[in-house]
Structures are given as structure tokens and as C-alpha cells.
C-alpha positions as CSV (number, residue, x, y, z in Angstrom):
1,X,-17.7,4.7,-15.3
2,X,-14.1,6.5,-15.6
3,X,-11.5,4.9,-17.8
4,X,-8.9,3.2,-16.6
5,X,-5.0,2.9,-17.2
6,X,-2.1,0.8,-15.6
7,X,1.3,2.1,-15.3
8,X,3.8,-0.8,-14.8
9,X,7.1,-1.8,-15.6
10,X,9.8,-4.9,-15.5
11,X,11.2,-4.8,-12.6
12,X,11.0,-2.9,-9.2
13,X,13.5,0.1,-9.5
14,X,12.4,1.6,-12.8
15,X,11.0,4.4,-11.8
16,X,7.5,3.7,-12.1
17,X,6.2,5.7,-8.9
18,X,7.9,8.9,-9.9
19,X,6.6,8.5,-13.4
20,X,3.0,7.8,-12.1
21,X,3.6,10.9,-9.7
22,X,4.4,13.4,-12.4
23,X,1.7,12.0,-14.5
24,X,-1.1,12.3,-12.0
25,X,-0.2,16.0,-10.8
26,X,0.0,17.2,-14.7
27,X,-3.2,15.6,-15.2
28,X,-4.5,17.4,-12.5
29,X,-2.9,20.8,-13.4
30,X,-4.8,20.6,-16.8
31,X,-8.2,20.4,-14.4
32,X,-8.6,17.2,-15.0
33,X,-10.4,14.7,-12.4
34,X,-8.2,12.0,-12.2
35,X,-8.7,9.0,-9.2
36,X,-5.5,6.6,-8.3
37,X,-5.1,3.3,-7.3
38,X,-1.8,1.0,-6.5
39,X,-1.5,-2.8,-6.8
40,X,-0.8,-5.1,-4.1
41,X,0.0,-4.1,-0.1
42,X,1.7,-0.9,0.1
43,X,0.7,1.7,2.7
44,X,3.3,4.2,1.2
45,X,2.9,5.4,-2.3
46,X,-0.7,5.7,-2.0
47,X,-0.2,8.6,0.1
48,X,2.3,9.9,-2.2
49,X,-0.6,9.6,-4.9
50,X,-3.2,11.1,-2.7
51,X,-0.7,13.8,-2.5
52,X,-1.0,14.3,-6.4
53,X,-4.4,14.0,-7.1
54,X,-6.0,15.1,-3.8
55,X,-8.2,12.4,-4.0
56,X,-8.4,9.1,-2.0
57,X,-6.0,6.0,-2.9
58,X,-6.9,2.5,-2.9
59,X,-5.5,-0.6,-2.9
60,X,-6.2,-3.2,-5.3
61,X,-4.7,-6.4,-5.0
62,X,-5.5,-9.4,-6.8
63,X,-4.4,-11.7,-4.5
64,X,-6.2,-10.6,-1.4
65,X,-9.3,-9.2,-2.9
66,X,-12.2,-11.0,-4.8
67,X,-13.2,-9.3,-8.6
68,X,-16.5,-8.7,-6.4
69,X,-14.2,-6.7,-4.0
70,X,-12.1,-4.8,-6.7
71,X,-15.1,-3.8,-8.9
72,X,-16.4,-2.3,-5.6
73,X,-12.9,0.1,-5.4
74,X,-12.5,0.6,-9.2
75,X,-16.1,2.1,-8.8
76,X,-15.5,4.2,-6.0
77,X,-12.7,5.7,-7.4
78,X,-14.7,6.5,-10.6
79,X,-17.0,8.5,-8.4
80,X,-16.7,11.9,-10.7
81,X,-13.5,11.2,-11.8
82,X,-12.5,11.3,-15.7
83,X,-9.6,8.8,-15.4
84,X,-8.0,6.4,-13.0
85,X,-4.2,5.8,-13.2
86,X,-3.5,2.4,-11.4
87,X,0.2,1.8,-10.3
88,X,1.2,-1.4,-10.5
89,X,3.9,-3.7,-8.0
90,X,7.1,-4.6,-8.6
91,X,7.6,-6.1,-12.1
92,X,4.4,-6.5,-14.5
93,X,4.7,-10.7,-13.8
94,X,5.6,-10.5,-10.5
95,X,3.6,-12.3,-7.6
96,X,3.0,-14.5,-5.5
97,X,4.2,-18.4,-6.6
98,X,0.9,-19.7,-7.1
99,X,0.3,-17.4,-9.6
100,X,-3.0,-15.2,-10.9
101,X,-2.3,-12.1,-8.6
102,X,0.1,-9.6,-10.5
103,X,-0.3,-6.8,-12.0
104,X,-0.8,-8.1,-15.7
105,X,-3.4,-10.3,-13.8
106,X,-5.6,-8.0,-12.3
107,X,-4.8,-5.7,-15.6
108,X,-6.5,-8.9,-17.6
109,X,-9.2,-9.5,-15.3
110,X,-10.5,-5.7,-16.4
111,X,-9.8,-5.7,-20.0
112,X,-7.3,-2.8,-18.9
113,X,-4.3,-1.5,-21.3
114,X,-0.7,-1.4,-20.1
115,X,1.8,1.4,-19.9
116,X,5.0,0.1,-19.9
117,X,8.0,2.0,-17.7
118,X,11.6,1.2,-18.9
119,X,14.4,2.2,-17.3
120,X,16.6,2.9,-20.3
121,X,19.7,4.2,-18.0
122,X,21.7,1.3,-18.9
123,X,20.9,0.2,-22.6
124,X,20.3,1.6,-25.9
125,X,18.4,-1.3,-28.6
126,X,18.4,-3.7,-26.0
127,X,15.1,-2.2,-25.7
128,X,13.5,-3.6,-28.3
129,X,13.7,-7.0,-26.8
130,X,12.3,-6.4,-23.6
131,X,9.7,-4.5,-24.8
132,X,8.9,-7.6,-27.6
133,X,9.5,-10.4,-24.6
134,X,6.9,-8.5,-22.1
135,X,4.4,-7.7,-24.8
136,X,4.1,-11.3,-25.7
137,X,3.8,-13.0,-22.3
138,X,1.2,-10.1,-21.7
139,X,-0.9,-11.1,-24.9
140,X,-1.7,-9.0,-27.9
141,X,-2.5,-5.6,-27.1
142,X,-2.2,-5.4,-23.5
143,X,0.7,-3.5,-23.5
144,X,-0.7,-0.2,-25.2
145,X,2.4,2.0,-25.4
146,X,5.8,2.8,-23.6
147,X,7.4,5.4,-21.4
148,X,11.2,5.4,-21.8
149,X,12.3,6.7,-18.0
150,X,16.0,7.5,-16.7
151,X,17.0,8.7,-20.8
152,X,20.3,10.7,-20.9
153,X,20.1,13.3,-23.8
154,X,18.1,13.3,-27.1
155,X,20.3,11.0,-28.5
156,X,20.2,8.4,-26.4
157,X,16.2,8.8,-27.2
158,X,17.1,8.7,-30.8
159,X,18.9,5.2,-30.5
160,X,16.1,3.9,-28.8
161,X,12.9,4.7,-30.6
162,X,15.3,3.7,-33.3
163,X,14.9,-0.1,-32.0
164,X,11.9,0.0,-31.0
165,X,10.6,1.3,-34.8
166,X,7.1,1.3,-35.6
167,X,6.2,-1.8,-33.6
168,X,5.6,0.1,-30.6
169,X,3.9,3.4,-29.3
170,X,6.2,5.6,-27.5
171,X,4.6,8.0,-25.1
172,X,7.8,9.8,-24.6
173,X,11.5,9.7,-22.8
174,X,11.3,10.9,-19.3
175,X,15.3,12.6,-18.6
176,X,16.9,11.2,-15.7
177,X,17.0,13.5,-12.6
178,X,18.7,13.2,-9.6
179,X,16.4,15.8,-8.1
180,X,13.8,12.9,-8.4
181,X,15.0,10.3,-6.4
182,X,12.6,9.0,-3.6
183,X,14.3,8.1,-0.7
184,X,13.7,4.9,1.4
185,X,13.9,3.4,5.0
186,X,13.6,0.0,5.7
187,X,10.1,-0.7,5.2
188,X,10.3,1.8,2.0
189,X,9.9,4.8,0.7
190,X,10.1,7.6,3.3
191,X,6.6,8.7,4.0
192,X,5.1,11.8,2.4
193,X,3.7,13.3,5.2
194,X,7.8,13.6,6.2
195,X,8.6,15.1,3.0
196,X,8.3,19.3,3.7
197,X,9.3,19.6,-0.2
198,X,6.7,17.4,-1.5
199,X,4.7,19.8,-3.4
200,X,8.0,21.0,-4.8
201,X,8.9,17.6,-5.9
202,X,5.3,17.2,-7.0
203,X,5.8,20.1,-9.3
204,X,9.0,19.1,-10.8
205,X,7.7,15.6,-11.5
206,X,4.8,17.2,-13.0
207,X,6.5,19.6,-15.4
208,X,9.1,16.5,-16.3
209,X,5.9,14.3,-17.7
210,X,4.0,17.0,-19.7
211,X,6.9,18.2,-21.7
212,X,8.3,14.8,-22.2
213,X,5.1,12.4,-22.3
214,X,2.3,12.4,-24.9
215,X,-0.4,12.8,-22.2
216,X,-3.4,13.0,-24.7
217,X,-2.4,10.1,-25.9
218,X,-2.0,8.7,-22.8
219,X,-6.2,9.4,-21.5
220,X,-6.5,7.8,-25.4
221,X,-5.5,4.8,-24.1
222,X,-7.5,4.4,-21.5
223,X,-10.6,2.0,-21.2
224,X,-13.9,1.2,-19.0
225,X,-13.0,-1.9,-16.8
226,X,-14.5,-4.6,-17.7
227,X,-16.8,-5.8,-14.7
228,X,-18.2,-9.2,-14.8
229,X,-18.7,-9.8,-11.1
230,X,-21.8,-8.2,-8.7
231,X,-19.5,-5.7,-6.6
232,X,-19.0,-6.4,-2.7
233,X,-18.3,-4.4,0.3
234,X,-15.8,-6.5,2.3
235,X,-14.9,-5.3,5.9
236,X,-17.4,-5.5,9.2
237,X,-16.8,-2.6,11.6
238,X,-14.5,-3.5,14.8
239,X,-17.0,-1.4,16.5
240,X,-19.7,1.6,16.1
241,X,-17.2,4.1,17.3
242,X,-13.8,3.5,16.0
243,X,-10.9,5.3,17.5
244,X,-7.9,5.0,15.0
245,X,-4.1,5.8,16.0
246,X,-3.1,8.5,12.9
247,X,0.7,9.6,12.7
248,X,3.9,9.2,11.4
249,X,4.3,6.5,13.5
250,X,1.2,4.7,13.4
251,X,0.5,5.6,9.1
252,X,-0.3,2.2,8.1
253,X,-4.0,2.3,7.8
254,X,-6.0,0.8,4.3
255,X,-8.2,3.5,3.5
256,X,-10.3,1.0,1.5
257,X,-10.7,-0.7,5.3
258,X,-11.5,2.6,6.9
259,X,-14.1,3.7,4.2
260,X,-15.5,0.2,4.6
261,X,-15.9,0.5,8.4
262,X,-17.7,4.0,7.6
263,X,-20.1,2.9,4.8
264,X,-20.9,0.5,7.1
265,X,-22.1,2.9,10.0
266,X,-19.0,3.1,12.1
267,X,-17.6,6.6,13.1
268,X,-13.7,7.0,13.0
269,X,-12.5,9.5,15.3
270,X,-8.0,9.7,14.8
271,X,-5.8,10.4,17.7
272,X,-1.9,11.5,17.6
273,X,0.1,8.8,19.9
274,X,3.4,11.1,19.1
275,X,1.0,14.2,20.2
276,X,0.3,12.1,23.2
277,X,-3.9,12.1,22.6
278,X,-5.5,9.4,23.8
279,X,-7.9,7.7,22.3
280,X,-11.9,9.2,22.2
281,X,-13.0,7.7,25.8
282,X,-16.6,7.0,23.9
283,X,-14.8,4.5,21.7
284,X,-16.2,0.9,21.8
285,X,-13.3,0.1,19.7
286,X,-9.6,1.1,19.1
287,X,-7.2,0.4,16.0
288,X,-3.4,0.9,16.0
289,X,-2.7,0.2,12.7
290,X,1.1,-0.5,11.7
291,X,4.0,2.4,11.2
292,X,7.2,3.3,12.6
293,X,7.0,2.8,16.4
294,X,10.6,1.4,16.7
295,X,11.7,4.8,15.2
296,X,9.9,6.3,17.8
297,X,10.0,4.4,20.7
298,X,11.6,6.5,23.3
299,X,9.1,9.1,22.3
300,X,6.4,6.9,22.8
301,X,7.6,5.2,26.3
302,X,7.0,8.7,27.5
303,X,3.9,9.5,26.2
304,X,1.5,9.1,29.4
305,X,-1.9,10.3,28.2
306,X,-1.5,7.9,25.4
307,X,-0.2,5.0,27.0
308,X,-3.2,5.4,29.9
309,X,-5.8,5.9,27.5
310,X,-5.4,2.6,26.0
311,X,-4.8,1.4,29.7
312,X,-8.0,2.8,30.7
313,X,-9.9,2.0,27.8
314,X,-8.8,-1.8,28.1
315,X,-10.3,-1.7,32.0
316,X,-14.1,0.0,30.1
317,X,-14.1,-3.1,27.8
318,X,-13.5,-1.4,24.3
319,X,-11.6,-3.6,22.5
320,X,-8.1,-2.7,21.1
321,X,-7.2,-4.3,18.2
322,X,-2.9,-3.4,16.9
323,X,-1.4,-4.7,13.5
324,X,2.6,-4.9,13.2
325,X,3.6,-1.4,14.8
326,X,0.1,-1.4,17.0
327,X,1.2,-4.8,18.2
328,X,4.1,-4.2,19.6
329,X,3.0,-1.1,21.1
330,X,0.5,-3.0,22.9
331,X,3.1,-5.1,24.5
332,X,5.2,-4.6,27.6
333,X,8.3,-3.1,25.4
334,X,10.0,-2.7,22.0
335,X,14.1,-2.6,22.3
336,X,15.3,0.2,20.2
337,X,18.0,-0.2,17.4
338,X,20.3,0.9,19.7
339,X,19.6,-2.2,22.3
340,X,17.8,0.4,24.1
341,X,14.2,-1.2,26.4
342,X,11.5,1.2,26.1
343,X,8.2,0.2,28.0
344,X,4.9,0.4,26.4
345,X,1.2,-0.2,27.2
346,X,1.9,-3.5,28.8
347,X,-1.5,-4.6,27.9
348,X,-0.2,-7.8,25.9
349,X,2.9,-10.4,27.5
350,X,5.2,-9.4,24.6
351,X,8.6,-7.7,24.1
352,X,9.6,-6.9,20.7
353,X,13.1,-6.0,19.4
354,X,14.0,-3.6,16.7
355,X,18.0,-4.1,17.4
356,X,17.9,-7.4,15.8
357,X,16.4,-7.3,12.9
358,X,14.9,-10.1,10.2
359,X,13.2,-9.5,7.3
360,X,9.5,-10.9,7.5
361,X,7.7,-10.4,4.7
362,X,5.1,-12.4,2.7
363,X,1.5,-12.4,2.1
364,X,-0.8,-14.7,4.8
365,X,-4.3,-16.7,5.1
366,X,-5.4,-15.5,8.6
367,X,-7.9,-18.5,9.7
368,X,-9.6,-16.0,13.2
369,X,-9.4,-17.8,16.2
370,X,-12.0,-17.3,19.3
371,X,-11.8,-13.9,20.5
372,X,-10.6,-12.6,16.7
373,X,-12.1,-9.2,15.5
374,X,-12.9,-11.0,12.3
375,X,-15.6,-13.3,11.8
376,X,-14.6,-14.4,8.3
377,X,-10.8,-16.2,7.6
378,X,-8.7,-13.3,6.0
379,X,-6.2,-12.5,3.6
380,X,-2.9,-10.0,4.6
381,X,0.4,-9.7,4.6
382,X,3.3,-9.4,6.8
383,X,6.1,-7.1,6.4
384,X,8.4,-6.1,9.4
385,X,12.2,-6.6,10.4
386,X,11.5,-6.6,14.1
387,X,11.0,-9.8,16.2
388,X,9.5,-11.1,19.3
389,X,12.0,-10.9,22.1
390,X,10.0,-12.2,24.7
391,X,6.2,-13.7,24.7
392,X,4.1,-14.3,28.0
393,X,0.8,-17.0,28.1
394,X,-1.9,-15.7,26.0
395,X,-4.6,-16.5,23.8
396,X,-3.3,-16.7,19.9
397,X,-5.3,-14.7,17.7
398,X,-5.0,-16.5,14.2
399,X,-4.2,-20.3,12.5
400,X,-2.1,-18.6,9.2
401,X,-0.3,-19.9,6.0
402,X,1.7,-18.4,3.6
403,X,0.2,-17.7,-0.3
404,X,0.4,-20.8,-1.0
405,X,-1.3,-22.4,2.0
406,X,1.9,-23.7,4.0
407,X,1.1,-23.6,7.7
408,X,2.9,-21.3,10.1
409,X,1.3,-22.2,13.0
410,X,-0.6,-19.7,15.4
411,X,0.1,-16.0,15.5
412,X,-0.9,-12.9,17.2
413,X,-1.6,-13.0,21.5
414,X,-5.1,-12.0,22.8
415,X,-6.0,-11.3,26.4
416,X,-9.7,-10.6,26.6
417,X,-10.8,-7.5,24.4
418,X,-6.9,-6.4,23.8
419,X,-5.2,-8.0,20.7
420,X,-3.1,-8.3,18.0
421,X,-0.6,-9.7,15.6
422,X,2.3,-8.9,13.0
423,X,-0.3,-9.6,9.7
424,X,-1.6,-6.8,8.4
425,X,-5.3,-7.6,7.5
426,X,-6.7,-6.8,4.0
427,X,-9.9,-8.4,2.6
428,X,-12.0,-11.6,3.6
429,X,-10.6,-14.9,1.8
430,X,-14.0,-15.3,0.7
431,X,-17.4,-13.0,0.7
């Protein structure tokens, strides 16, 4: 099986996704095979890593998935790779508040080493001590070596290997770059596919990490996970033939879900809503998985072959199935940001509203009531800014609770084989 390495840092902000960029591509542009993974639910930077490597990106998160379930991904990505790079979430410690489902978590569960990114922008030996305070809440030796990122000149470097001393591998100082920056949106980064300079970027982040980073010593590092558990294959197939909504609008599909649904004997055929495609008519099931609808809205209110092929496909009996975005395209309409109505599908009694706006965001135990795609109670997340404007009679689609098990009553609205619900599904709560 591959090695495997986890790029992390203290905080969110430090520049760990830029740093894991560069790193993969340069690793790459030596000819190496190297796989990629990120920690936790994002739908975003994996496709920026994909991007890189050219290879697929999972998602591992401790929280949601089983070690059964993880071991499964870890050795998919090995495949014939020489290396996996894992990206970690936010800060190394950071989680959920009952604990066990951070990066240094799932790094511990696999015996894997830690490659810590600093932002060093605003400090000079004040380094020392947050490299000292993380390296001994993560244990002896799980933090392997350091990558000093956002470093002004070589004196600035100077002063802080100076601080650091021999306690500490450095792997390098990365210089700051405004060329780098990553721009954002409200759920996040701005998607790759958006980007026209990505490979440009790419390239730049590339040729930053292998004249500034040690990147044989880097692979060095590396180690076979550590598998104690049998490996599992989590997700049942929503249907044999599995039409999947694929676009800038609708880009917030798992892959690890997708490959499941495939292994497992499904075929995925993708459609363009923004293209106006409708979904294959020999589809017993549809997915439109969560994106950027409210962005597009007054595109999609006029996009008729779409909008009837899910109409038509509801009357055949295939059954539709929308997360977040896919929801509230399924409902009767979305309000712009501009206060704007824009009608969708009307296949669900809902009207959602992008023009107020309040941060939802958390992980969620998804208990599946009758009707529910999912046989088995599942863990997901929720992460949106719209809201519910108006909601008709309909059948609720899930009992959830937060991470920690708090109740928040039912969710989701299903009317025979069309339904849906803001969670994002990611893994059975138990195999």
C-alpha cells in the first residue's frame, strides 16, 4: 500500500490548500504517482486537488465515516499510486465538540505523520511556541516536520529557523505571493472548474514548493497507514441507472458516494441543468446534488428541457432525490439575492430564499423516515445561507440531530418518489 502524509496546520487561513496544491503538482511534474485526499465535508478543494494530480479526490472524515469505511478510501487511493497527500480541516485540533473527529484524530487512528503549515506573516520566534504547544498535544512524533508559509525575505527565514533550532525539521519557507491567493464566495473557495487560469496558478504553486520545500524529504516522511479494521463499502445505489445533475451549479457531488453507487452496479449517466439537458429518460433514479443554484437562478427558471425532464420523470416513477442546491430546485421557487422569485420544478411545496440569508452550518445524524432513499440512519452535514420561505404539506424525509445528538426535529419534504432536504449525506452512522 502507498504511503501516506498529512498536511495540516493551526488554524484555518494559513495557507494549507495552496501549500498542498503546489506540493501535489511538483510531485507530479517529477513523474511521480501521487493520490490525494481532504479531511472532513468539503466539495471544493478536492477538485482543486484533482486538478493537481489528475487523479480522483476523496473525502475522509472521521466523524462521518467508520475506520472500516476510511481504510476502504485510503486503499482506493493507493491503487498504483507512490504517495498519498491528505489535506487536513481547519486547525489540526479542530472538530466537532464531542471530540475524536479532527484531523490529528483520523492522523492517529493511521499511525500517520504530520506536516505542519505555519503562517509566519505575522511573527518571527513566536514560532517556536506554537510549534512546541501543537507538537505536544499531538504526541511524540506525530508532528514530523514543518512548512513555514507566507515568509517575507530570507531573513525573516533566518529568525525563524533560528527559534525553532534543532528541535524541529524544517521542510522549507514558502514566500508569500499575492499571485496565490484563492478566492472565495460564500460557501468557499470559488470553484476550479470557474478558474480559466488554473493550470497557470497550478504551475506557479508548483514551482513555489520545489524550490522552497525539501520534497525528498517530504515522501521520507511518509508511512503505510496503519489498518486495524476489515475495510467496508458504505453507500447502496439510489437506483440501477443513476442520472446525476453535473455543473457549476449543481458541483457538490462526493465522489467517494458516486464510486460507491458504481462498484455497486449502478451506471451514472451526468446531465448539464445550466446546458438545459434533461436527465437520461431511462433513469430509474435522479440525483441533484448541492451547488450554486441561487447564483443561477434566473438561468435556471428558464431552462425548460431541464425543468420538464425532472417533471416528466417524476410522472414515469423514477425517483428524484436533491441535497441543499437540488432541494430547492425541486421546489416551487428560490428568491434571488436581489428579492427576485424565480420558479423551479414545482415538484416539492417549498420556496426557498437566497435574499435573506443565515448561516446553517453543522454536521447532522439523519435517522431516514418512510419513503427515505436510505435504509440505514446517516451521518452529513449542512452548510447553506439560504432559508425556507415558504413550506406546503408534505411528508418529512429525516428525524436529525446535531454532532452531538441534540434533536432538530424533522427535515427534508417528500411527496411520493420526489424528495429532498438541506443535509448533505455522507456515510452510514453504522455499517
Amino acid at each position: 500500500m502507498a504511503k501516506a502524509i498529512v498536511i495540516a496546520a493551526p488554524s484555518s487561513g494559513s495557507g494549507k490548500t495552496v501549500v498542498t496544491l503546489g506540493i501535489l503538482r511538483a510531485l507530479r511534474n517529477r513523474g511521480l504517482k501521487v493520490a490525494s485526499a481532504k479531511v472532513g465535508p468539503d466539495y471544493i478543494d478536492p477538485r482543486f486537488h484533482e486538478a493537481a494530480t489528475g487523479r480522483p479526490c476523496f473525502n475522509l472524515d472521521p466523524w462521518a465515516m467508520s475506520d472500516g469505511t476510511l481504510a476502504c478510501y485510503l486503499r482506493h487511493l493507493a491503487g498504483d499510486a507512490d504517495t498519498i497527500v491528505i489535506e487536513g480541516v481547519m486547525g489540526l485540533f479542530d472538530g466537532p465538540a464531542c471530540g475524536g473527529s479532527s484531523t490529528a484524530d483520523l492522523a492517529a487512528r493511521f499511525n500517520l505523520p504530520v506536516a505542519l503549515v505555519i503562517d509566519c506573516g505575522s511573527m518571527g520566534q513566536s514560532v517556536a511556541a506554537i510549534a512546541r504547544g501543537f507538537g505536544e498535544t499531538a504526541g511524540i512524533d506525530r508532528i514530523a516536520t514543518l512548512i513555514l508559509n507566507k515568509v517575507a525575505s530570507d531573513k525573516h527565514e533566518r529568525i525563524l529557523c533560528g527559534a525553532l533550532g534543532d528541535e524541529w525539521s524544517v521542510l522549507g519557507g514558502l514566500r508569500r505571493d499575492a499571485a496565490l491567493a484563492l478566492p472565495s464566495r460564500h460557501l468557499g473557495l470559488v470553484q476550479a472548474s470557474e478558474r480559466s487560469d488554473l493550470e497557470e496558478f497550478l504551475e506557479k504553486a508548483a514551482s513555489l514548493a520545489d524550490r522552497s520545500l525539501n520534497l525528498d524529504g517530504f515522501l521520507g516522511l511518509a508511512r503505510t497507514p496503519k489498518i486495524r479494521h476489515p475495510v467496508s463499502r458504505p453507500f447502496a445505489a439510489l437506483g440501477t441507472n443513476i442520472a446525476v445533475a453535473s455543473d457549476i451549479a449543481f458541483a457538490f457531488a462526493y465522489p467517494h458516494m458516486l464510486h460507491d453507487w458504481e462498484v455497486g452496479g449502478a451506471t451514472i449517466s451526468r446531465f448539464s441543468p445550466l446546458a438545459d439537458e434533461p436527465p437520461d429518460e431511462s433513469a430509474d433514479a435522479i440525483f441533484l446534488p448541492g451547488g450554486y443554484p441561487e447564483l443561477y437562478a434566473e438561468r435556471l427558471s428558464t431552462c425548460s428541457g431541464f425543468l420538464d425532464g425532472l417533471r416528466l420523470a417524476a410522472k414515469r416513477g423514477a425517483l428524484i432525490y436533491g441535497e441543499c442546491g437540488g432541494f430547492m430546485v425541486l421546489g416551487d421557487y428560490i428568491i434571488d439575492k436581489d428579492g427576485r422569485k424565480r420558479a423551479m420544478a414545482g415538484l416539492l411545496p417549498l420556496g426557498t430564499s437566497f435574499a435573506d440569508r443565515k448561516l446553517h452550518l453543522g454536521y447532522r445524524i439523519l435517522e431516514p423516515l418512510s419513503g427515505a432513499p436510505f435504509p440505514l440512519p446517516m451521518r452529513g452535514h449542512e452548510f447553506h445561507y439560504s432559508m425556507i420561505d415558504w413550506q406546503g404539506e408534505a411528508d418529512p424525509l429525516f428525524e436529525a440531530s446535531d454532532a452531538s445528538g441534540t434533536g432538530l426535529g424533522k427535515i427534508g419534504l417528500r411527496r411520493a418518489n420526489v424528495m429532498g432536504s438541506y443535509a448533505h449525506v455522507i456515510a452510514p452512522e453504522s455499517e
